[in-house]
Phi, psi and omega in degrees: 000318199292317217282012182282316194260034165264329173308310204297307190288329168302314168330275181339314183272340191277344174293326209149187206278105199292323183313304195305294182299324201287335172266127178299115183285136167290165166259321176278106186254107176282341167306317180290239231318345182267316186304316202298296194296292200292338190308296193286347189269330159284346153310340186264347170258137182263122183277155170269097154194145180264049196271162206203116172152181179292144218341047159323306186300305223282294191293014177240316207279089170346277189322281180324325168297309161346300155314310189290330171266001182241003170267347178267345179282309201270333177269002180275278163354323189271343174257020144072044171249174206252158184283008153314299189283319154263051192240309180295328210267005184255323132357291192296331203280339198270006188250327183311316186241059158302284195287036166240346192264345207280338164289334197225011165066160197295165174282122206286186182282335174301280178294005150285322197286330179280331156328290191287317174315303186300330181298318174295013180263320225219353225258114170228186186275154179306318198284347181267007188247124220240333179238224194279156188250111213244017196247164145270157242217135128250131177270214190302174122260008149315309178305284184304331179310297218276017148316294201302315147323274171320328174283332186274336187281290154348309222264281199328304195307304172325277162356279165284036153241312157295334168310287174321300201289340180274337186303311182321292185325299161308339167311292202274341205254354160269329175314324196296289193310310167286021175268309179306284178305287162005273161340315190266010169254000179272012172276332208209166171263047197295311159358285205277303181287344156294304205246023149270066191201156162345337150289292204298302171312315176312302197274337164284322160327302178290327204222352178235343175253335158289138188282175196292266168253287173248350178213136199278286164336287188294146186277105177263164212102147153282131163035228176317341178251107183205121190214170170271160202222106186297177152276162201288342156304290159329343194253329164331299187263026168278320209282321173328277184316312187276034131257353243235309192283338191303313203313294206280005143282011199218045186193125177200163186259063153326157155243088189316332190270333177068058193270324184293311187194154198279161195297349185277330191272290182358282171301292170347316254209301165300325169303326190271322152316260224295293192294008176269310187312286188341292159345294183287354170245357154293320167347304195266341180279321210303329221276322199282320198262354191262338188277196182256005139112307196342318167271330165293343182281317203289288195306341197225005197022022162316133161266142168253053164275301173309326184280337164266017117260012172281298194328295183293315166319312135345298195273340174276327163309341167279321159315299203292307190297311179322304172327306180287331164291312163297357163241345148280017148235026140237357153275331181279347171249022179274327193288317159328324199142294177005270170318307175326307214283347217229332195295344174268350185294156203294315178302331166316288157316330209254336179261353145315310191303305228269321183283340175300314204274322174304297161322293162347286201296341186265340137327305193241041166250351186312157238244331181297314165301310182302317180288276169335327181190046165336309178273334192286300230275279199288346171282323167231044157284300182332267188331295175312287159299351168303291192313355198231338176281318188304312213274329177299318169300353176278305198276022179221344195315329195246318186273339167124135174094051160247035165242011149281351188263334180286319177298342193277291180330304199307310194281351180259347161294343172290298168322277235283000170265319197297277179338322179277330171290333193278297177290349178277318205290343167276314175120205168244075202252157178252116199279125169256144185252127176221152206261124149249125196079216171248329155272000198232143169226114186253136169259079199291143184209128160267151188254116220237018178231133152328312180230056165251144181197126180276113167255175190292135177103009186283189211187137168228135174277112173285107202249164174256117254216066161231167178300332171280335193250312244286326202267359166261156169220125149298183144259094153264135162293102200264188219183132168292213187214124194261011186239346320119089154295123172093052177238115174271134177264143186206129189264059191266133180264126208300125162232219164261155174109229218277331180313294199310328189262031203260293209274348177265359179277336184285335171245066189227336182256015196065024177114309204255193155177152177244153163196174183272145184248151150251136152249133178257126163143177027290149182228159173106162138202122268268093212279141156306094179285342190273003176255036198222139154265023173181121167240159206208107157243139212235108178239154180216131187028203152017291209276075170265306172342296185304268204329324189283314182284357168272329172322290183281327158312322196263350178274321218263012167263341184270311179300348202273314185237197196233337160329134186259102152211183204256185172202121190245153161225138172221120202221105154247125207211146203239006191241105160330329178297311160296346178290311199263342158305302205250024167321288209268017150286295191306321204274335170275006161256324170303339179283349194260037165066008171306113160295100176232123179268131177237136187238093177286090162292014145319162187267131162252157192253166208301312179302356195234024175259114218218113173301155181301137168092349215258150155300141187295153194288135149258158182251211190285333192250016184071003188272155170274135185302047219197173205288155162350310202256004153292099183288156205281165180060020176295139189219353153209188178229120197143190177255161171282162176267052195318342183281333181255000165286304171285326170281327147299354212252332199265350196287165194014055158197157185284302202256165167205153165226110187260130133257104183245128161203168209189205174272184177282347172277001196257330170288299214265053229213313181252303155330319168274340200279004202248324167304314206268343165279328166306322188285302159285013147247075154315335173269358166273127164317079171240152190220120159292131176255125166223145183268335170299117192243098162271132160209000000 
């Protein structure tokens, strides 16, 4: 991983000479627009004179140089620029008339300046002069406006495309900052006492806590068409943005008169121009959103499932942008002409390549791929992106915007050292594995550094240091260990890819086996659970880890203080096997006074036929009355009532902390009936957590 984008920055420096070509220059230069503009408009007149060539007059005949330096003068003079810019412009005049000037060398600024003296002497307007023009000239200035215009419209357009492509930018980078304050009141209870009132519930119920529609988690679509769906937040500031981006793909300075090109080669060539830039300034958000994130996540308590979905929405809009740029300048250069001439040069060729590759690559990020074939998905997500980065910096390298491709490089070798200190700073420790059941893998980790330290309900990707495995990683939830010092724990459920084969190597082992681990992370961060009078953590199968280890941090800080608030776990699970993995969690949330409900939905056998919904019969130690293979502490049967769960939790208390995490139907589930308690206890505080991540 690391050593792939260090390749992408190595690419980068082997194109070419970065100082010189990679930065983008403005382009609206007024000196060049005034030389340009008075050329052509005094070029339209006819001078006494017979000289004969490409601008001969303006550059042989004194009076037209005249004209010509003092018409370069009066526009400049109307854009309030200095005489340094016009200084500049006797440059332009000298590449204009190279080839008149190559025997006697360029015309120095002293005799352009006697030029222009002389000319202020004998200089009348266009209009008293009635036959060949044998004076210095002022010309129309109507006339000359809409030159200066046509010329000005092309350069300007470049321009407010870099404006723009930074404005995007400044979007998310506003988005970020309120997220950030937002985020820094969850330090205190300033949060629960500002925004505790009847707005604020209205507006979180509706537009921030819910999904856009019924489902977050859960994936929706058939077979091959199948995504994730944001929340109505996510979608909020998505829509922000894609209006935000329509707007700044849609505003431009025509040249109504068509004195360069005509209005259609126009709309080509700007639509196309503006939407490449645009392209090159999503680069540095795909790369800042793609990555894991840990310090954006810490500053800004964004999770990062929202930032892989910006992340994806980014890059398809870039995609979008790239498209428009590559087919309106091959269309423009088929109607034009062109085409021949251009299609094999290394810029051509190089921004095919690149449209090739972006497509590609944004194929085979579909959500049908990521679920389905995760490692195939991230081998040429890499890969695909190296290749799309190389070919952009190939098409941009000479022309200017390649320090959106170097900021792209930077953050993402920046990530991928931050990723690499985290696994040094964890070590290489050695893990014991052990197989419960057919599915379930508890994973022992010693913690052999000092100053790595996990708090609860955070996550490490974990990679496993065999030949076949080393090079994938999961997100697991780790937990200390409550029986073990300094021992970290990980529960993990056998699925396809790296799991499975975690588990057929175990029972290739009897059950154990030890090997060496990386963990990269913590990643994630940790809700103040000591700022809630009622907290509700809510697990479903597989996803007990967060919610439990935030559950006993929050019984051993109540135990801790003398504060009266309640604490509910609520865990519905249908594999005897997790019962008995986290056997010995449950029972240390019961020594912290913890009210813990285990709602087994699982098939029960005739001695376990218990009615549904009832407590299960127990005895004094909390075990259940039923054969052996009956896991301890069960305490109801059935599915849980989370709507009626959540409304004991919240009654006679000000504040709640709903934590929930599960399968997907069950988060987003518990995410709308936690929208619809917000709404109805407005005077109350409740704030959802949800630990369950898809992308």
């Amino acid at each position: 991983m690391l050593f792939a984008q260090i390749l992408l920055l190595l690419m980068c420096l082997a194109s070419g000479s970065i100082a010189k070509h990679t930065a983008t220059v403005k382009r609206t230069q007024w000196d060049q627009i005034a030389i340009n503009a008075c050329a052509k408009e005094l070029e339209s007149y006819k001078f006494d004179t017979d000289v004969k060539g490409r601008h001969a007059s303006i550059c042989t005949y004194e009076p037209a140089l005249g004209s010509w330096l003092h018409c370069a003068k009066g526009v400049l003079d109307s854009k309030k620029k200095n005489k340094e810019t016009f200084e500049k412009s006797f440059g332009r005049i000298n590449q204009f008339c190279n080839d008149y000037h190559r025997k006697d060398g360029d015309v120095s600024n002293e005799e352009f300046y006697r030029i222009f003296s002389n000319a202020s002497a004998f200089i009348r307007p266009i209009g008293e002069v009635k036959e060949s023009v044998s004076c210095p000239v002022i010309p129309d200035k109507a006339s000359l406006d809409r030159w200066v215009w046509a010329y000005f419209g092309p350069l300007d357009n470049l321009d407010k495309g870099n404006v723009y492509g930074i404005t995007i930018c400044l979007y998310w980078l506003g988005v970020l900052f309120i997220a950030a304050v937002y985020h820094l009141l969850n330090f205190s209870r300033l949060k629960q006492t500002v925004l505790r009132n009847r707005v604020s519930a209205f507006l979180r119920a509706h537009y921030v806590l819910p999904a856009l529609i019924h489902n977050h988690a859960m994936s929706v679509g058939r077979w091959f068409f199948i995504g994730l769906v944001p929340t109505r937040l996510e979608t909020l500031v998505l829509l922000g943005y894609v209006l935000l981006h329509g707007v700044l793909l849609s505003s431009y300075n025509f040249d109504r008169n068509e004195l360069l090109s005509d209005h259609k080669s126009q709309v080509l060539i700007f639509l196309s121009d503006r939407a490449g830039i645009l392209a090159f300034a999503h680069f540095p958000l795909i790369v800042l959103f793609g990555g894991k994130n840990s310090i954006m996540t810490w500053l800004t308590g964004i999770k990062y499932t929202a930032f892989i979905t910006y992340h994806k929405w980014l890059g398809r809009f870039m995609l979008v942008d790239c498209a428009i740029h590559a087919i309106g300048y091959t269309y423009h250069a088929y109607i034009e002409n062109y085409w021949k001439y251009v299609k094999y040069n290394d810029l051509w060729t190089s921004g095919r390549h690149a449209m090739i590759i972006v497509a590609v690559l944004v194929f085979f990020s579909f959500f049908f791929f990521r679920r389905h074939y995760y490692e195939f998905f991230v081998i040429t997500h890499i890969i695909l992106a190296i290749g799309f980065f190389y070919e952009a910096w190939r098409h941009c390298y000479k022309l200017g915007w390649g320090e959106w491709i170097i900021a792209c490089a930077l953050f993402w070798v920046a990530d991928r050292i931050l990723r690499l200190i985290k696994i040094i700073i964890f070590g290489i420790p050695l893990a014991k594995l052990k197989l419960h059941g057919e599915s379930m893998i508890q994973v022992k980790i010693p913690k052999s550094s000092k100053w790595w330290r996990a708090e609860a309900g955070q996550y490490v990707y974990l990679y496993f240091l065999k030949p076949k495995m080393f090079w994938q990683s999961h997100p697991f939830t780790v937990m200390d260990s409550l029986v073990e010092d300094d021992m970290l724990v990980i529960v993990i459920t056998m699925k396809n890819g790296l799991t499975k084969k975690l588990q057929e190597y175990l029972v290739q082992n009897e059950g154990h086996a030890e090997m060496r681990v990386l963990a990269e992370g913590p990643y994630g961060h940790s809700t103040r659970t000591y700022l809630f009078e009622s907290m509700l953590f809510v697990a479903g199968g597989t996803g007990m880890p967060g919610p439990l280890s935030m559950a006993i941090k929050a019984g051993q800080e109540l135990k801790n203080n003398d504060d009266y608030r309640t604490i509910k776990f609520v865990w519905s699970v249908r594999n005897l096997e997790l019962l008995e993995v986290y056997k010995k969690e449950v029972m240390v949330l019961k020594e912290l006074n913890v009210d813990v409900r285990i709602y087994y939905t699982g098939e029960r056998k005739d001695e376990l036929s218990v009615e549904e919904g009832t407590t299960a019969n127990m005895n004094m130690q909390g075990r259940l009355l039923a054969t052996p293979k009956t896991a301890e502490t069960i305490t109801d049967f059935g599915r849980p009532n989370i709507g009626e769960l959540i409304e004991e939790a919240v009654s006679g208390a000000n504040s709640l902390l709903i934590v929930c995490c599960g399968s997907e139907g069950f988060v987003d589930k518990t995410r709308e009936l936690a929208a619809k308690k917000v709404l109805e206890n407005g005077e109350k505080w409740i704030e959802y957590v949800e630990e369950f991540q898809n992308w």
